[in-house]
Structures are given as C-alpha cells and as structure tokens.
N, C-alpha and C positions, 0 to 999 in steps of 0.2 A: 279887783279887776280881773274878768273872768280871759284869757287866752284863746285866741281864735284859732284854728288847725291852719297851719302853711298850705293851698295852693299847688302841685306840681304839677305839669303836664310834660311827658317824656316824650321825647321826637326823636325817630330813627332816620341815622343819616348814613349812606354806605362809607363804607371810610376809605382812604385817601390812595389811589390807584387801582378803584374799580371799573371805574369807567376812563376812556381816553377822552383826556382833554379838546375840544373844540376848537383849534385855530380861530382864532376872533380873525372875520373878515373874510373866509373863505365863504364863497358861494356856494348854496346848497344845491344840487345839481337833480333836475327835475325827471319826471316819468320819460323814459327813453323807449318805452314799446315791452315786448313779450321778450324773451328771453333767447338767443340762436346759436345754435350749435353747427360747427363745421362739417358733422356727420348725421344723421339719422340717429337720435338717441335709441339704444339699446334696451329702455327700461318702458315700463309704464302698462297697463294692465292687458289681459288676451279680448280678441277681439270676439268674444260670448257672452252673449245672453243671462244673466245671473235670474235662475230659477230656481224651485226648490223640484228635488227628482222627484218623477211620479211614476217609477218603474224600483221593482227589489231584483237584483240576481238570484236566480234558481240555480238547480243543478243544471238546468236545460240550456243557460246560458251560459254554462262552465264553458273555457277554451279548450278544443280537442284537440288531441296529442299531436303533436307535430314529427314534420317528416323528418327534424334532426331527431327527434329523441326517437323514432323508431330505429333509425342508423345506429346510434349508439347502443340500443338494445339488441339488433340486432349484429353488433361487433360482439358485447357480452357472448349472446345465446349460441357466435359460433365459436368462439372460442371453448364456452364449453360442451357444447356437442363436438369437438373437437378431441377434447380430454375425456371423455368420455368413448369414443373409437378407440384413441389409445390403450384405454385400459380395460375394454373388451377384446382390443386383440394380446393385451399379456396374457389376461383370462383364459382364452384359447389356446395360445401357446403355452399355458401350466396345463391345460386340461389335457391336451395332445401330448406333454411329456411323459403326465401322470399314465396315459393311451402306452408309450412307447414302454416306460416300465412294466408298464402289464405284460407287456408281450414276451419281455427278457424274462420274466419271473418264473416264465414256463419252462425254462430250462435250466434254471437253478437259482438259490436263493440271492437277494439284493442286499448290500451293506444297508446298515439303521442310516447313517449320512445321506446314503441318495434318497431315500424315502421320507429321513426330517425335512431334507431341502424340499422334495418335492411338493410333499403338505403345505408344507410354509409357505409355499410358492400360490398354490392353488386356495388357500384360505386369503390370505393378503390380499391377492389379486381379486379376489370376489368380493370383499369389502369395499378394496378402493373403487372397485364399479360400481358398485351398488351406489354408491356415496356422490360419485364422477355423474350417474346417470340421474341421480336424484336431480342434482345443481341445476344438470341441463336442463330438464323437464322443468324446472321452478322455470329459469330463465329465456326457456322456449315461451311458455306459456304467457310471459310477461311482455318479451317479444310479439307474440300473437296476437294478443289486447290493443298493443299500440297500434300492431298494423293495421287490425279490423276497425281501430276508429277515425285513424288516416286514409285509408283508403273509402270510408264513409264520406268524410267530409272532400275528399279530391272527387270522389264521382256522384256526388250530390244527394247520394238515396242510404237509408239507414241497414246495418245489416239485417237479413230475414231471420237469424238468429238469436237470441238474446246472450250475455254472456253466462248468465248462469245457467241455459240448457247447453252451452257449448259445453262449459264446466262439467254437468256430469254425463254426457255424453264422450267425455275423453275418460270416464271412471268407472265406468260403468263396465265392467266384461260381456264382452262378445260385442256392446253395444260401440267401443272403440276400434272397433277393427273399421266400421264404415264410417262412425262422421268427423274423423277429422281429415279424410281423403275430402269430403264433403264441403268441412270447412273452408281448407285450403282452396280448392276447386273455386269455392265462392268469393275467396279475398283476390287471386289472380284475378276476378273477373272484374272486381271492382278495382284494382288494381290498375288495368287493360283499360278501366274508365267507358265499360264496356255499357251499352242500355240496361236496364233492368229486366226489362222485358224478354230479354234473350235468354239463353239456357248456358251456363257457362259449359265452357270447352274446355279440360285440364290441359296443359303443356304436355308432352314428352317426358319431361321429366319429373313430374306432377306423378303422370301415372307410373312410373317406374317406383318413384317414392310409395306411392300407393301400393303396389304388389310390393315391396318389399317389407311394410307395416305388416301387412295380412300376412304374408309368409312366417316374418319372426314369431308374430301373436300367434299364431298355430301352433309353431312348432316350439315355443317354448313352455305352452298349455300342454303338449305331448310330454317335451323332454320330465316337466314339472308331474305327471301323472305318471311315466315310466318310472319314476324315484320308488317310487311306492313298492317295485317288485324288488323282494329279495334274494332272487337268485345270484350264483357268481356270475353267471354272462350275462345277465340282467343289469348288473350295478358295474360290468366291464361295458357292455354296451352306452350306459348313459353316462360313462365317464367321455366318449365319443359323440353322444347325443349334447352333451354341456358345451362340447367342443363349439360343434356346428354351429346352437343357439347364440355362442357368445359371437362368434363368426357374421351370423346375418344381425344382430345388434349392433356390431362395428359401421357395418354395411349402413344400416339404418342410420345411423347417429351420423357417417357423412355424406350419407344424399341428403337430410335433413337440412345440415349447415348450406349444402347447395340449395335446396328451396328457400331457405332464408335469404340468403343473398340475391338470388333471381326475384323474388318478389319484392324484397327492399328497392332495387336496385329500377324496377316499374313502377313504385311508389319515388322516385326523384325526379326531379323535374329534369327538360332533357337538356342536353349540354350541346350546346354552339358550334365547340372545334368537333363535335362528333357527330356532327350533319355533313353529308356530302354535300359536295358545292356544284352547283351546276352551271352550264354555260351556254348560253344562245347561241346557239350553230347559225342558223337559218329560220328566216318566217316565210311564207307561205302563203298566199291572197289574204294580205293586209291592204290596208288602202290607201292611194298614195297622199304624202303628206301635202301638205297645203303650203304653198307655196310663199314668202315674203314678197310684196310687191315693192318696186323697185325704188330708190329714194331719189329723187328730183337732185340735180349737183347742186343747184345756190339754194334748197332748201336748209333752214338751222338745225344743226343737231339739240 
C-alpha cells in the first residue's frame, strides 16, 4: 500500500499584541468632514505653476556687482593706497637724508654707521613701496571693476569702455597718463546717474587727481632717465629727484583713496537723516477749501 504525501497549508497570523484590541460594543464613529486647524497651516506646496524651464543663464544674465561689495572693495583699496602714501613718504625721507649726507660729506668724511644706516634705510624703504604700491594698484583695479559695473546697472546704460581696453590702457606707457583721468571722469558720471548723452564734467577733485597722475608719470619717466647719467652731481642730484618723485607718489596714492571714497560714497543710496527737512511757511493763491455743509440737529449720526 503505496503512501500519499500529507497536505499542509501555512497561514500567517500577526502575533499577539500587534494590533490593539477592539472594545466589543464601541460605536464606530463615522466621516466627520475635512480636517481644521486653529491657525492657517504653515505647510503645503508654493503657489506656481510647475513647468519645465525654457530659458539657460548666460553670462549676460550673471548678477552685477553690488553696491556692498564695491564698499568693501573699496574699504580694502583705501586702506591700501593708504600704506602705500606711507611708505613713499619713508621713501622720501631716506632719500632726503641720504640728500643731507651728501651735503655734510663735503666737509669731511662720514663714519661707515651713518652711511650703513642710511643705505639700509633707503634700499628697505624702496622695496616696501614697490611691494605697498603694487597691492594698491591690484586692489584699486579690483575696486574699479566693481564700481564701473555698479554704476552701469544704477544708471541703466553699459560702460563706453570695455574692460579689457581699460586694462591696457592703464599699461600701456604715455597711454596712462590720459585714460584713467578718462575713466574715472566716466564712472563719476554714471555714478551722478547722469544721461548718457551728456559729456561728463570731472569733480574738482577728479581733476586735481588728474594733474597729479600726469605730474608723477612725467617726472618719474625723468627721475628714471636722469639715473642713466653718471656724473657726481648727476647721481647727487637724482638722489633729490627720487626725493621729489617718491613725494608726488605719496601725494597720488592719497587723493586716490579720496576719489575712491567720493565715488563709492555716489554709488550708495541716499540716506534719510541726511536730507534736510523742510517746512511749510506759507502758501500763496491756493484755493479756498470747500467747505462741510452744515449737519441738520435731529439728523442720525
């Protein structure tokens, strides 16, 4: 007698305190409406149109510099045009000592000490300028950028310059001595938020900066060409010509930091407490006012 296989059928049952028990008897309590909240719920999606973009960002659409980061750049640039005046007037006053030993040496010889000091003095100092003016110049420049494209987007029209002929027009020799008067000229105007159409007018102080670029560029293409003569009142004179140069360098580097701040300062929006206030004195043939007519006693308010 052949064996039949057993049959099993397996049944899953959750096991015992997965679910809570059912009060036998309790009424099931039926649909009571949407759901209400004692506040305005906080959640739930924004009130847009869910499409797919049909625009890419370009450069064109990039955001342009704003008038805090020109402020900031422009705190940088004076601070170092700042250290940079500094350290063309040590410059000057080592050049001027090295000046005043010359003059003593003509009446008899100077101890090796005053003359190490003095070299030491006058090498240092020309380093830490060089170094001091370089920084500025980065940080001017970088200042310049922001402001020319702040002032673009405050007075609605693009500059007539591009940056990279600004670029070497500030490199270019003989060609720096006229356009960054030019430049400048043209950010005060878009600055002033001025028409396009107009011809900018420099500040006062604009052209003061101005003659004092052309002066230094002049005379330090001299001072740098006198080098070349080797005679003794030659190389005693351009120890007094270095003088000078480092002198209208100082001079430059703090009308600069003042031009920085004057045109930042027309790139900010304007401030509230610094409006004068005015006050109606008197008007003048106005026309008289129109009169309320008169209300009835037992009519109702």
């Amino acid at each position: 007698m052949a064996l039949r296989p057993m049959r099993v059928d397996w049944v899953a049952t959750p096991p015992p305190g997965a679910y809570p028990h059912r009060r036998l008897g309790a009424p099931r309590r039926g649909y009571t409406g949407p759901p209400s909240y004692p506040v305005p719920p906080r959640w739930g999606f924004p009130l847009l149109a869910w499409r797919w973009p049909t625009s890419v960002a370009t450069d064109d659409d990039a955001p342009a510099d704003s008038v805090e980061q020109v402020q900031r750049a422009a705190r940088t640039a004076s601070h170092a045009l700042g250290l940079a005046g500094l350290t063309a007037l040590w410059a000057a006053g080592s050049e001027i000592w090295r000046y005043v030993l010359l003059l003593l040496s003509r009446y008899g010889a100077l101890s090796e000490g005053t003359v190490g000091v003095s070299d030491a003095m006058v090498v240092s100092s020309a380093v830490v300028m060089v170094v001091a003016s370089g920084m500025a110049i980065v940080f001017t420049l970088l200042w310049l950028r922001r402001a020319r494209n702040a002032a673009a987007a405050e007075a609605g029209y693009r500059p007539s310059r591009p940056d990279r002929e600004v670029l070497i027009g500030l490199v270019v020799p003989g060609v720096n001595l006229v356009v960054p008067g030019s430049v400048l000229a043209e950010l005060e105007h878009a600055a002033l938020r001025e028409p396009p159409t107009a011809r900018p007018r420099p500040s006062r102080l604009l052209r003061w900066w101005w003659g004092l670029w052309v002066a230094a560029g002049v005379f330090t293409a001299f001072t740098i060409a006198w080098s070349f003569r080797s005679s003794v009142q030659a190389m005693a004179d351009g120890v007094l010509f270095h003088a000078v140069s480092d002198l209208l360098g100082a001079a430059v580097a703090i009308v600069t930091a003042a031009v920085v701040r004057h045109i930042t300062t027309l790139l900010l929006p304007v401030d509230a407490t610094a409006i004068r206030r005015m006050r109606v004195v008197d008007v003048k043939h106005a026309p008289a006012p129109t009169l309320r007519p008169v209300r009835p006693s037992g009519s109702p308010r």
